[in-house]
C-alpha positions in Angstrom: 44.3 44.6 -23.5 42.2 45.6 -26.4 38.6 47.3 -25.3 36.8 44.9 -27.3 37.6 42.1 -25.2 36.8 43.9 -21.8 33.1 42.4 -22.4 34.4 39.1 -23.3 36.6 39.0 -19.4 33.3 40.9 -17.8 31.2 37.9 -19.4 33.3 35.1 -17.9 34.1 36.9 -14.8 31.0 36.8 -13.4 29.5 33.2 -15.1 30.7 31.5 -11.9 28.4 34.3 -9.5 25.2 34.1 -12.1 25.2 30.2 -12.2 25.9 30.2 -8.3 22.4 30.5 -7.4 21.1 28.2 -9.4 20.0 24.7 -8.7 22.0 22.1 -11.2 18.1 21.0 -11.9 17.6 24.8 -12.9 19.7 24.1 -15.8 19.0 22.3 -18.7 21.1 19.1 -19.4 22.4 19.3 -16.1 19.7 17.8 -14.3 19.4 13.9 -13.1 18.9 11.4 -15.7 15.4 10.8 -16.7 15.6 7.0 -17.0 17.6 6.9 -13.5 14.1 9.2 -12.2 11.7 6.7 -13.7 13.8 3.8 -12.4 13.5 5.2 -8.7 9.5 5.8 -9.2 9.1 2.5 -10.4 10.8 0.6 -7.6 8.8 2.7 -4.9 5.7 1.8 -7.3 6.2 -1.7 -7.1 7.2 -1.8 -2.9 3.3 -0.3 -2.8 2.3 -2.6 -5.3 3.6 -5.2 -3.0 2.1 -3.7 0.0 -1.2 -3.5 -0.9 -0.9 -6.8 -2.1 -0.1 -7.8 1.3 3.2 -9.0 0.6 6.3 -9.1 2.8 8.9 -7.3 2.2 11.4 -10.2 1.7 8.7 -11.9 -0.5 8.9 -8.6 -2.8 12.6 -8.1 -2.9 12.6 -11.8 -4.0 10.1 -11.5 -7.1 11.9 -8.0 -7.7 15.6 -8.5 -8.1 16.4 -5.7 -10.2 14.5 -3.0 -8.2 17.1 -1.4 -5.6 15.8 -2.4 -2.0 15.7 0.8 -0.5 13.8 1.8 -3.1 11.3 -0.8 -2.8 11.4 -0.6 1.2 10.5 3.3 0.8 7.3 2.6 -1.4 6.2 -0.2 0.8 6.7 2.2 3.8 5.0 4.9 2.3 1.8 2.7 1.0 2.3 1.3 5.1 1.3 4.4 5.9 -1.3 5.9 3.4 -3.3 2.4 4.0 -3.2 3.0 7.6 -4.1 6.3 7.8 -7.2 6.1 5.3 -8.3 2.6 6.7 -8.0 0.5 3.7 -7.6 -2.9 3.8 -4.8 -5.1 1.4 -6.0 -7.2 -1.7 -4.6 -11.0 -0.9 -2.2 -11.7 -4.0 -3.1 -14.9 -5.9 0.6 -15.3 -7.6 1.2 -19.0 -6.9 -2.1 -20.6 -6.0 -2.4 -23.0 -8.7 -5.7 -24.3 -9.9 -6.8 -27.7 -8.3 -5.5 -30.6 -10.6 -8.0 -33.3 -11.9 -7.3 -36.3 -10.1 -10.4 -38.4 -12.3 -8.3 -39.3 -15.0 -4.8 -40.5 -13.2 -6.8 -42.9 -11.3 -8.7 -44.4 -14.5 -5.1 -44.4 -16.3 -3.3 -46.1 -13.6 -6.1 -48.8 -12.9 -5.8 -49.6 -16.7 -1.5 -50.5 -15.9 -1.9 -53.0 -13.5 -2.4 -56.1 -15.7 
């Protein structure tokens, strides 16, 4: 064995006890997936959302397909608990009240059909 390459074998030797106490997020490209991280915050974002909108849970995993339910159940759980513990009251959601129709108009047109 030459001596030059005695560094080289130190080197490699003793990677695997340097990089043993570090985390995987420690080093750089080893880390989680960014989009997989924003994906997570999003679904508990949107099991809050529905929280505070007063919505059930089966209601939200319904509108929210995509979102993984545990997910969803963990940020619904978590609003649960903030809401409770500072006293604040849920906003009613108004997705799928429907303005009142004009019923004026289908009784003049169907009063003008009977002839």
């Amino acid at each position: 064995m030459k001596p030059n390459h005695l560094p080289r074998l130190l080197a490699v030797a003793l990677l695997p006890l340097v990089l043993a106490g570090c985390k995987i997020e420690d080093i750089p490209g080893l880390g989680p997936d960014p989009r997989a991280v924003a994906r997570e915050a999003e679904a508990k974002a949107v099991g809050g959302a529905c929280r505070h909108a007063m919505r059930g849970l089966e209601d939200c995993y319904t509108l929210n397909p995509k979102s993984p339910k545990s997910l969803v159940f963990a940020g619904w759980k978590d609003m649960d608990e903030y809401m409770r513990a500072n006293k604040i009251e849920g906003v009613p959601s108004v997705l799928g009240q429907n303005a009142p129709e004009k019923r004026g108009s289908t009784e003049a047109d169907s009063g003008r059909n009977r002839s």
